[in-house]
N, C-alpha and C positions, 0 to 999 in steps of 0.2 A: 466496744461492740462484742456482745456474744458470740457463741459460734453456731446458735443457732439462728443468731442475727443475720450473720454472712452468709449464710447458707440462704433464707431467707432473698439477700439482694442479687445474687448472683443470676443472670437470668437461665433460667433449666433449657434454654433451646439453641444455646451456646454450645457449638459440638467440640470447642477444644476445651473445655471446663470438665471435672470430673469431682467431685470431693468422695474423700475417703470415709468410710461408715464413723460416723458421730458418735453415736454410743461406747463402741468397740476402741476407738480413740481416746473419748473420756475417762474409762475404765481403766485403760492403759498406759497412761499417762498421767492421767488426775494433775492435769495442770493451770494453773488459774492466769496465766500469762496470754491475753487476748486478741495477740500480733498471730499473724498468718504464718506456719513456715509452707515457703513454695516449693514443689515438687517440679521442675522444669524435666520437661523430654520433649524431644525433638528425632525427627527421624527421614532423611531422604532417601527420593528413588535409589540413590549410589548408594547408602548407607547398609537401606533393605537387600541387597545384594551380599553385604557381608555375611550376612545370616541370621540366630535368631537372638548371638547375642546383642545384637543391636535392638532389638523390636523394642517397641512402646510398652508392650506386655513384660518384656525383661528388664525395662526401666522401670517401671511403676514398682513392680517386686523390689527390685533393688532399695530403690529412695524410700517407700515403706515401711521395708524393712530396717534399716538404717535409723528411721524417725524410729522405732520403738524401741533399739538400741541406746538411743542418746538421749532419747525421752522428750523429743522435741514436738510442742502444741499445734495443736487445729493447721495439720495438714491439707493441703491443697495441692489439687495437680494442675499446671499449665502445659498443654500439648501441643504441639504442631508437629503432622502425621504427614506426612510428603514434602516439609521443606526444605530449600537449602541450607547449609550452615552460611552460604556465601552473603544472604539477605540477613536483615533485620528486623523487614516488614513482614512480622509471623504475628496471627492473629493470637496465636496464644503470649509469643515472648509480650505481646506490645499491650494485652490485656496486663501482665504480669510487673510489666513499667508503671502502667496505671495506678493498681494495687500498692506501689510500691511508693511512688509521687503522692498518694493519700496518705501512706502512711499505717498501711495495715498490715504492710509483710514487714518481722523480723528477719529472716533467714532463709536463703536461699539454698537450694541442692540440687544440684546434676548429678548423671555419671560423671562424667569426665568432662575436661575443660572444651573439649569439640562439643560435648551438646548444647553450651551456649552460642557458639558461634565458630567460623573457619575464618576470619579476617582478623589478625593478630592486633592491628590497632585497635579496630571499634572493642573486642573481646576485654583490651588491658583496658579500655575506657572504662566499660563497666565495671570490671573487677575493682579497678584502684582507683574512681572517682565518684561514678551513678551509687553504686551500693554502699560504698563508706560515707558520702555525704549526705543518702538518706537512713541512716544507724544501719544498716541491711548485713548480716552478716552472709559469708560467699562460701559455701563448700560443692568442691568438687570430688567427689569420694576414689574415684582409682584414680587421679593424680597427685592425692595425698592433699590436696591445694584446700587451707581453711586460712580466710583473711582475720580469725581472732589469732591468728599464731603468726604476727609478720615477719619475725624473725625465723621461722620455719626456713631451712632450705631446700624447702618443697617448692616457698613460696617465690623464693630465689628463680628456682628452673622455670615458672610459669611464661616467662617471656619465650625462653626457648624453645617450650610443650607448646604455646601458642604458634607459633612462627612454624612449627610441625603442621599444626594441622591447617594453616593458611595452604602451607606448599603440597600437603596429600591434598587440597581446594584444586590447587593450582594445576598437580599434574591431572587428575582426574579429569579438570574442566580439558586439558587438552588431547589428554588420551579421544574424549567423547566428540571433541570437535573435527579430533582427524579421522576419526570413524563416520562422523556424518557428512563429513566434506568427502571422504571417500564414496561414499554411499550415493552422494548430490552427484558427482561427477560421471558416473554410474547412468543416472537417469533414475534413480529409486527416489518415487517421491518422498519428499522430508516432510510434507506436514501433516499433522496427525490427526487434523480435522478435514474430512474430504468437504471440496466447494459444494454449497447448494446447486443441487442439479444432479449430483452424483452420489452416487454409494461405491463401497468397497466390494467385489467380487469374492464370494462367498467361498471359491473355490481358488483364490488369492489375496490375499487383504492387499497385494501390494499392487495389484488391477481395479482401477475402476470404471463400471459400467452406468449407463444414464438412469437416471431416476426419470423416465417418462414426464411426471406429474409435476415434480417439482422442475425438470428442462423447460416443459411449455411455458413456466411461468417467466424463467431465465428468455426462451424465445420471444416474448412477448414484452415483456422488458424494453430489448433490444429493437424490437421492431416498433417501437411509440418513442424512442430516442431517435431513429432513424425518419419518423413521421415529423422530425421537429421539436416533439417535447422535453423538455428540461427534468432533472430528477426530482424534485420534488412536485410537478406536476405528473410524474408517475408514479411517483411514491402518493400521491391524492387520487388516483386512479385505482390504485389497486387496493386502497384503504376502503376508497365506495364499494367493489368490488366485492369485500370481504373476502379479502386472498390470505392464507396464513405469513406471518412472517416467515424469514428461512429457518429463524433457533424455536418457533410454537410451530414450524412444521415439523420439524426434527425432534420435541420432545414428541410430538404425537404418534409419529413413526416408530417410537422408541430409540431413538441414535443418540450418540455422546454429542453433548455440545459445551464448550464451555461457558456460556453465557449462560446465565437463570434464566427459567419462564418469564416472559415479558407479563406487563399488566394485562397491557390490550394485545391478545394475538393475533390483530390484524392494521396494530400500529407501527405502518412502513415510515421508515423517514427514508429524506434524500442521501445520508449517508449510505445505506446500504444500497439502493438502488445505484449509488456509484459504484461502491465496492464490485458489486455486480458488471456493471459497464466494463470495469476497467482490468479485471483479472481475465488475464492470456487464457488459461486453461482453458476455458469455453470454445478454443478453437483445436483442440485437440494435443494441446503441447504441457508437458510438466514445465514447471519451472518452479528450480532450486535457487535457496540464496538471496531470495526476494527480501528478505534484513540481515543484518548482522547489529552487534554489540562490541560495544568499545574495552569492554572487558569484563571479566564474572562478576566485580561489584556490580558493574554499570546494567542495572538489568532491560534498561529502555532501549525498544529495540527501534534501528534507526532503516529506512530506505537503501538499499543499494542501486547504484546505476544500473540501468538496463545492460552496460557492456561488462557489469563486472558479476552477472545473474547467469544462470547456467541453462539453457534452454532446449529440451528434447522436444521436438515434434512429432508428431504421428502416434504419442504413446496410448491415448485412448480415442474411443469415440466422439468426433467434435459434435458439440450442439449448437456453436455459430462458425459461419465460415470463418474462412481470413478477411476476406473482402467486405464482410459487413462489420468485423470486428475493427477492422484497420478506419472503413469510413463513421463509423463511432468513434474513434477515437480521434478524428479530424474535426467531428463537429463538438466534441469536446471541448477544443482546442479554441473553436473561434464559437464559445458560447455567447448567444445573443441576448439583449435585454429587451424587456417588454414597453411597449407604450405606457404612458398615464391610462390611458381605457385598461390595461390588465391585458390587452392581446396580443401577440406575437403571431411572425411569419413563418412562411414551410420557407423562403428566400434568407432568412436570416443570418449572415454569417456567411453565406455565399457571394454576396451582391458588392461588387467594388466599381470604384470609377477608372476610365478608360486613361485622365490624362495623369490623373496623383497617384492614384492604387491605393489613397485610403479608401475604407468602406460606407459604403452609404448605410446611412441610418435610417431605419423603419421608423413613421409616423402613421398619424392620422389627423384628418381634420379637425375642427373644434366640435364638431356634432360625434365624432368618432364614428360613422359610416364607416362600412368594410367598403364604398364601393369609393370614398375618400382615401384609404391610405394608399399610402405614396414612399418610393427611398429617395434621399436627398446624401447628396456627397459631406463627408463628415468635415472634413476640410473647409469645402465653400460656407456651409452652417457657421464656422465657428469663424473664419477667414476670408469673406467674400470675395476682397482683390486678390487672394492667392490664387484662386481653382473657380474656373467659372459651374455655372446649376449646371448636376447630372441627375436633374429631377425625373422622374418615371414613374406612372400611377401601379400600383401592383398588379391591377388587373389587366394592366396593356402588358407588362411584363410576361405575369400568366401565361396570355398568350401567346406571344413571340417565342418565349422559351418552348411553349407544347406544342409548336407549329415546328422548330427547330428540330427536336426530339421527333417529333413524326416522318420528316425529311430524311433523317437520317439513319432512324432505324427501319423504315422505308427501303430505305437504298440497301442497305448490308441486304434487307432479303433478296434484295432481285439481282446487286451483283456484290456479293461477298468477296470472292475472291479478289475481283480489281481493287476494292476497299483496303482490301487485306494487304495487296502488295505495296498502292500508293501509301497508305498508316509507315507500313515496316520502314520505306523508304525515306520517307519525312521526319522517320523517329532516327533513322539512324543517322540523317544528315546531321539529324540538329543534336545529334550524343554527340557525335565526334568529337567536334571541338571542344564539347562543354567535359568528357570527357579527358581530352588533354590536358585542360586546363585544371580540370581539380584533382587528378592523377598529379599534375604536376607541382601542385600546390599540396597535396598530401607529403612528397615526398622530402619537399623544403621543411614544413612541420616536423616531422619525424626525424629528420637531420638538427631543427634545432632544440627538440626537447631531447636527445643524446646528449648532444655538447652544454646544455644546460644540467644533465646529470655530471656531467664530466667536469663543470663550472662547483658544484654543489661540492663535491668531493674536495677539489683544491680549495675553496673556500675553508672549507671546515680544516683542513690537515693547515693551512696556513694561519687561520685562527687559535689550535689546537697547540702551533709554534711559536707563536708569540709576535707575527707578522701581519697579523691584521687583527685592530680592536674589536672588542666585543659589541660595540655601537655601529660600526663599519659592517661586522659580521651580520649582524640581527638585518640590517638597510640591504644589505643582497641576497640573503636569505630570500626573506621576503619578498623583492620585487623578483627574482628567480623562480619563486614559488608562485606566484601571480600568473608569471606567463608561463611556465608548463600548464598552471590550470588549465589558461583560456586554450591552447594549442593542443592538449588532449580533447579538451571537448570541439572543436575545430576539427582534431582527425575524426570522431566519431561521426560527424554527421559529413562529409567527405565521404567517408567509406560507405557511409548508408546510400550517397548520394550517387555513388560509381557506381553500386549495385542495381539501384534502380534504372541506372542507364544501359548497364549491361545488359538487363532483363526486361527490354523494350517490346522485344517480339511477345513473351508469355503478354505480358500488357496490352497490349491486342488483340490476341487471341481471349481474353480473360473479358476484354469489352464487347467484342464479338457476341459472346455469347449471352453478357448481361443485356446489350441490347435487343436480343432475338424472343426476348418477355416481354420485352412490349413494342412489339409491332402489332399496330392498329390501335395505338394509345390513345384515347377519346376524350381523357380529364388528366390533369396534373396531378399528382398526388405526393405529399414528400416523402413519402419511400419509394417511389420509383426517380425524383429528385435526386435523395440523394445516394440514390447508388449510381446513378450516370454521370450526374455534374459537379465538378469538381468548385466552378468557380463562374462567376457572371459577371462581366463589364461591362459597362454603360458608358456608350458616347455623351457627348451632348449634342443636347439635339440640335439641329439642320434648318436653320427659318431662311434661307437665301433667296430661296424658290417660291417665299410665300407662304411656304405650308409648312407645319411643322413635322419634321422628319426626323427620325432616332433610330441608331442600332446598336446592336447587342454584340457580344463575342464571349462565347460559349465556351471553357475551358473542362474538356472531358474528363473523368476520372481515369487515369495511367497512359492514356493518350494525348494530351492536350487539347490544341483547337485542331478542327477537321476541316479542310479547308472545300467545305462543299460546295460551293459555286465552281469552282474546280473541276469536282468530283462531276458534276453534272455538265459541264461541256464536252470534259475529252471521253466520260464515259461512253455514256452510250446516245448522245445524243438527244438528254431529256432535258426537257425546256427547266430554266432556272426558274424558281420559286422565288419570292424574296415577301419575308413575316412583316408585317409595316403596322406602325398603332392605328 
């Protein structure tokens, strides 16, 4: 192949590609040997900081110049301008293996042995196997390192030059990690792409204020999640729509995104519209720590627990409450499935039976009428002698629930207060115990994940002595590590679970007021669903009397059931109601 052949296949819109002037080469060289020599440079953020003898512009010079020196043919530059030495996946190194696996590079040149790499094994692969087994000869110019000279004891030291510049990897990677764990802990947000919804504060970059245009979209989101809908049916809502995405809203803004211009700027899918759903910040809270990595090779970044994430609240402007952020991420949780017709309920995922507490399944008839569908107990469907029918037509439910819901937010207007006190009262009888009991039960866990470290240690030091086998060791190990899992994740929701009990009263006070929106409620709608109701149970129905007869039990959001027949005796004397199909 020519070199004006190469020149030729190489594609021009390749931005780590660069070839050195042809002409000026040929003249100067007048070489008729048709192999590539590669100009490798390489340059990261931490590198850039050294200064300018690092720069890609100081490389290029160097390698260059070096090729005219030695008189080595049809030069070529491979770049990569921001990456780390810690990776391999660099679009110019992996073009540069290409070239190489064909068969059209001769000889290779860096600066130095770190511009190929900071990880001393993969670095000695290439040097003493990739490039010797495809003819490649290897220079690295200021570590004196040339693989035609083995016997060099330049080439001797390369393991140990290696193994240097792994550990300046190594400490750097940690000097930067205790700076931004410093930083996280702080509440200074670590990510460097602010959420759709938001922009950086012009007169802080490390504040940020709402993006109006792009929030209502975030609002609106959440409020057709809350209506019942699923994400990829609002990802098809807002694609009819014609809504920008967040990364073709953000090029148009002019903002850094890392994602490329999409094809279709207004092809949402369902992932994003969960990403959306499920990031905290929408309610005014940073949160740091949301991944971490297993180490500088390992560059996939993996999920962190919620208890091991750093969480400031109040640091900016929220665009969703708590309350509607928390009830999205419940109906999240119990995402429902659609009929064969293709239609789903606003009941979906709330609706259970009275005697099993599995959940009833949405149907519809064989015509699929909306004025046919119907929930049926998942149990009895699948088990008939197990759980007798906790069948209910949807529109009897309908209205039992919105008759329920009117009763009640009814009553809070006319006497709040006594609401208020019986609520606090019934919430506090029913903590206590449950309270004791998981207080108590936290504290056994926590005593036996101690003695289980305390287990782990003797383990190991009696292994370490020669007093217990290595097949003995690995079998306790293991089942020791098993149960600290389950019993750390036991105290976490324990602890979640003591807090919510403790904070019963705000819980009242917090329904109070969501119910005070809809008084004179006329139509059911599932956003007002589900921001009030938590949960629905279904008797089975009553044929004793002749007549078929069924009820419900209402489980509120942060307050449970409300025990309003109750409420309407000792109140104030208003005749009981009772919703019947």
């Amino acid at each position: 192949m020519t070199r004006s052949q190469i020149c030729d296949t190489m594609n021009p819109t390749n931005p780590v590609l660069t070839v050195a002037p042809i002409e000026e080469e040929t003249e100067m060289f007048g070489a008729t040997n048709n192999k590539i020599t590669a100009l490798y440079c390489r340059l990261s953020q931490e590198d850039a900081r050294m200064g300018e003898s690092l720069s890609i512009e100081n490389q290029k010079s160097m390698l260059l110049q070096y090729c005219k020196e030695h008189h080595f043919p049809n030069p070529l530059f491979f770049v990569d301008d921001g990456y780390s030495g810690t990776t391999y996946e660099r679009p110019g190194f992996q073009k540069m293996l290409d070239e190489i696996e064909d068969g059209k590079i001769g000889v290779v040149l860096t600066k130095d042995l770190s511009r190929l790499g900071r990880n001393s094994a993969l670095t000695g692969l290439y040097t003493n196997f990739t490039f010797p087994q495809n003819g490649v000869r290897y220079i690295a110019i200021n570590d004196n390192y040339d693989t035609a000279d083995p016997n060099s004891i330049n080439n001797d030291f390369a393991g140990i030059k290696n193994w240097f510049n792994e550990f300046y990897a190594r400490d750097t990677s940690r000097k930067i990690r205790a700076v931004q764990k410093a930083k996280g802990e702080r509440g200074v947000p670590l990510t460097v792409n602010v959420p759709y919804g938001y922009v950086k504060d012009p007169e802080d970059k490390r504040k940020w204020i709402v993006d109006e245009e792009a929030a209502a979209v975030v609002r609106r989101i959440f409020e057709m999640c809350m209506e019942g809908r699923g994400p990829q049916q609002i990802a098809n809502q807002l694609k009819a729509d014609k809504v920008l995405t967040p990364t073709a809203y953000k090029k148009r803004k002019g903002m850094k995104t890392p994602q490329a211009a999409p094809e279709n700027p207004y092809g949402w899918c369902d992932s994003s519209v969960v990403n959306i759903l499920e990031r905290r910040e929408y309610t005014g809270c940073t949160v740091n720590f949301k991944t971490y990595s297993n180490s500088i090779w390992d560059k996939k970044q993996r999920e962190n627990p919620v208890e091991k994430q750093a969480i400031f609240e109040n640091t900016h402007e929220a665009i969703i409450s708590d309350d509607v952020f928390k009830r999205v991420q419940e109906i999240r949780q119990h995402r429902h499935r659609k009929t064969r017709s293709g239609r789903s309920s606003m009941f979906s995922g709330l609706v259970f039976c009275s005697d099993c507490g599995e959940k009833l399944y949405y149907g519809a008839t064989n015509n699929y009428r909306t004025e046919g569908a119907f929930f049926d107990c998942s149990l009895h469907w699948k088990y008939k002698e197990k759980c007798p029918t906790h069948y209910i037509r949807e529109s009897i439910l309908e209205r039992m629930v919105l008759k329920h819901m009117q009763l009640v937010t009814g009553y809070i207007l006319r006497y709040e207060q006594y609401f208020r006190s019986i609520m606090e009262q019934q919430l506090r009888l029913e903590s206590t115990e449950k309270l004791q009991i998981s207080k108590g039960q936290l504290e056994r866990n926590e005593k036996r994940i101690a003695e289980l470290k305390r287990l782990f240690i003797k383990i190991y030091e009696d292994n370490a002595g020669g007093r217990l086998s290595d097949e003995r060791y690995d079998m306790l190990s293991q089942s020791y590590e098993t149960e600290q899992k389950q019993l750390e994740a036991e105290v976490i929701t324990l602890r979640q679970e003591i807090e919510v009990q403790e904070r019963q009263n705000e819980n009242v006070e917090r329904f109070i007021q969501k119910a005070k929106n809809y008084v004179g409620i006329e139509t059911l709608d599932p956003y007002a669903l589900r921001e009030l109701v938590q949960a629905i149970y279904v008797d089975a129905p009553d044929k004793s009397t002749g007549k078929r007869r069924q009820h419900i039990h209402i489980k509120y959001d942060g307050i449970g059931f409300i025990p309003l027949d109750e409420l309407m005796k000792k109140g104030n004397g208003v005749t009981e109601v009772t919703p019947s199909p």
